[in-house]
C-alpha positions, -999 to +999 in steps of 0.1 A: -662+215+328-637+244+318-622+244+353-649+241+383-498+016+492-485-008+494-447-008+504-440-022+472-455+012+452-422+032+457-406+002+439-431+005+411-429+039+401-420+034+369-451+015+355-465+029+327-493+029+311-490-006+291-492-032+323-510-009+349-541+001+330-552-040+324-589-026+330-590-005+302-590-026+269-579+001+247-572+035+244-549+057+268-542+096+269-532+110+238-497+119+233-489+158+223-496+187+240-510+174+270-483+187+296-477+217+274-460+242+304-474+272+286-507+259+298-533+277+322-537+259+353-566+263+377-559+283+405-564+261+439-578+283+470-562+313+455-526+297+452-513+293+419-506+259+400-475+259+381-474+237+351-437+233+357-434+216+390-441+185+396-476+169+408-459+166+446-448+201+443-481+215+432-501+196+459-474+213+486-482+245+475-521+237+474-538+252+508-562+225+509-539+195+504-521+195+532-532+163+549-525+149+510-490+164+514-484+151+551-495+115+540-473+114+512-445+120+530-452+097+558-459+069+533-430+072+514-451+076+477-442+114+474-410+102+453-434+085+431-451+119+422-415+133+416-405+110+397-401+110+357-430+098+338-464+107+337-492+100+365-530+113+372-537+116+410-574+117+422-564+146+450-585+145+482-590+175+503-584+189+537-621+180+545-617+149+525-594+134+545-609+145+580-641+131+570-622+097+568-617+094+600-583+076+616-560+050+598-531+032+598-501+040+581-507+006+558-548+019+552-531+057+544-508+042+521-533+016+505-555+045+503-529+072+484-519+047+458-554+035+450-558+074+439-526+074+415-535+062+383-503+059+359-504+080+325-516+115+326-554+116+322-576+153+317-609+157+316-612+156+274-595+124+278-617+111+305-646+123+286-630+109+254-625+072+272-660+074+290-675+072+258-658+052+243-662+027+270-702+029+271-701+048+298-679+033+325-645+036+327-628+012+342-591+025+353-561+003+370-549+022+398-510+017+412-527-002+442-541-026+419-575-022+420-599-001+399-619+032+399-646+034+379-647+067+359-685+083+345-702+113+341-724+128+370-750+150+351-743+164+319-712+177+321-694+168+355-670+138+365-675+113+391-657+085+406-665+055+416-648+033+445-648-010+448-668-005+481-694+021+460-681+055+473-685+086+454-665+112+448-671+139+420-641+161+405-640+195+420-612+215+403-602+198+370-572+198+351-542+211+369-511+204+348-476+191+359-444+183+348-450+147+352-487+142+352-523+155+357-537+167+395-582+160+397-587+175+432-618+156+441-642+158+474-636+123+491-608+099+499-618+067+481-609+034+492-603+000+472-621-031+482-607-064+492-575-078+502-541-055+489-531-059+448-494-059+443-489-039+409-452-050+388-432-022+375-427-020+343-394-031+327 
């Protein structure tokens, strides 16, 4: 465990913690240390992960994000993840994405933001909320809908789509300016018809 959207979501990238995370009855990251830039990141396919840039500036850097990258741009949500405040995003892979196969630009953007999750969660707060939730974390996402968050074996992370997708956490905690990057092994989808998330005020 040491290492291993909506159009509307640009408009709401300043929710926080209080009104997007109404799955999670209590609790939250813990305040401190968490974004601490003297932190060692995780290297990602050799390239290194500065805890100074931002999550959007990480993932460009990342070799194996560059579909990530090229959606976020095309979708318009890489200002959110530039932005000030703090955000986790579930980060799918090169072979993530081509496994998912074609989509719109309104499924790609659905899609991103179901993987943003506002408020800046690592793995010893995942852990820490898993528990403390009996085992299923249930986390709002800035789509609207929810992941569920549990432990795959005894010490790996797994996540859990609406439509009952699985993807596990592949390269944990890599630390930004404004958030937490989880690079995990599948683009997850939300289930249903589109949420619309309110910014905070």
């Amino acid at each position: 465990m040491k290492h291993a959207a909506t159009a509307g979501f640009a408009a709401g990238v300043a929710m926080m913690i209080g009104g997007a995370l109404g799955a999670v009855s209590n609790g939250g990251p813990a305040p401190g240390a968490l974004l601490d830039t003297a932190v060692m990141n995780p290297m990602i396919a050799g390239q290194a992960m500065l805890p100074g840039r931002d999550i959007a500036d990480n993932l460009a850097a990342s070799p194996i994000h560059t579909r990530l990258t090229k959606a976020l741009v095309q979708t318009g949500e890489v200002s959110a993840l530039k932005a000030d405040g703090k955000f986790t995003i579930f980060a799918p892979t090169d072979a993530a994405f081509a496994q998912a196969g074609a989509m719109t630009k309104a499924e790609l953007a659905r899609r991103i933001s179901y993987l943003i999750v506002p408020g800046a969660y690592d793995s010893a707060t995942l852990l820490r909320m898993i528990n403390e939730h009996g085992g299923d974390l249930r986390l709002r996402t800035a789509e609207g809908s929810t992941l569920i968050v549990r432990m795959n074996g005894p010490t790996n992370i797994m996540l859990q789509d609406e439509k009952g997708n699985i993807a596990d956490i592949a390269i944990y905690d890599v630390y930004d300016s404004n958030g937490v990057i989880q690079v995990v092994d599948r683009l997850l989808e939300p289930g249903g018809p589109p949420h619309r998330v309110a910014a905070a005020r």
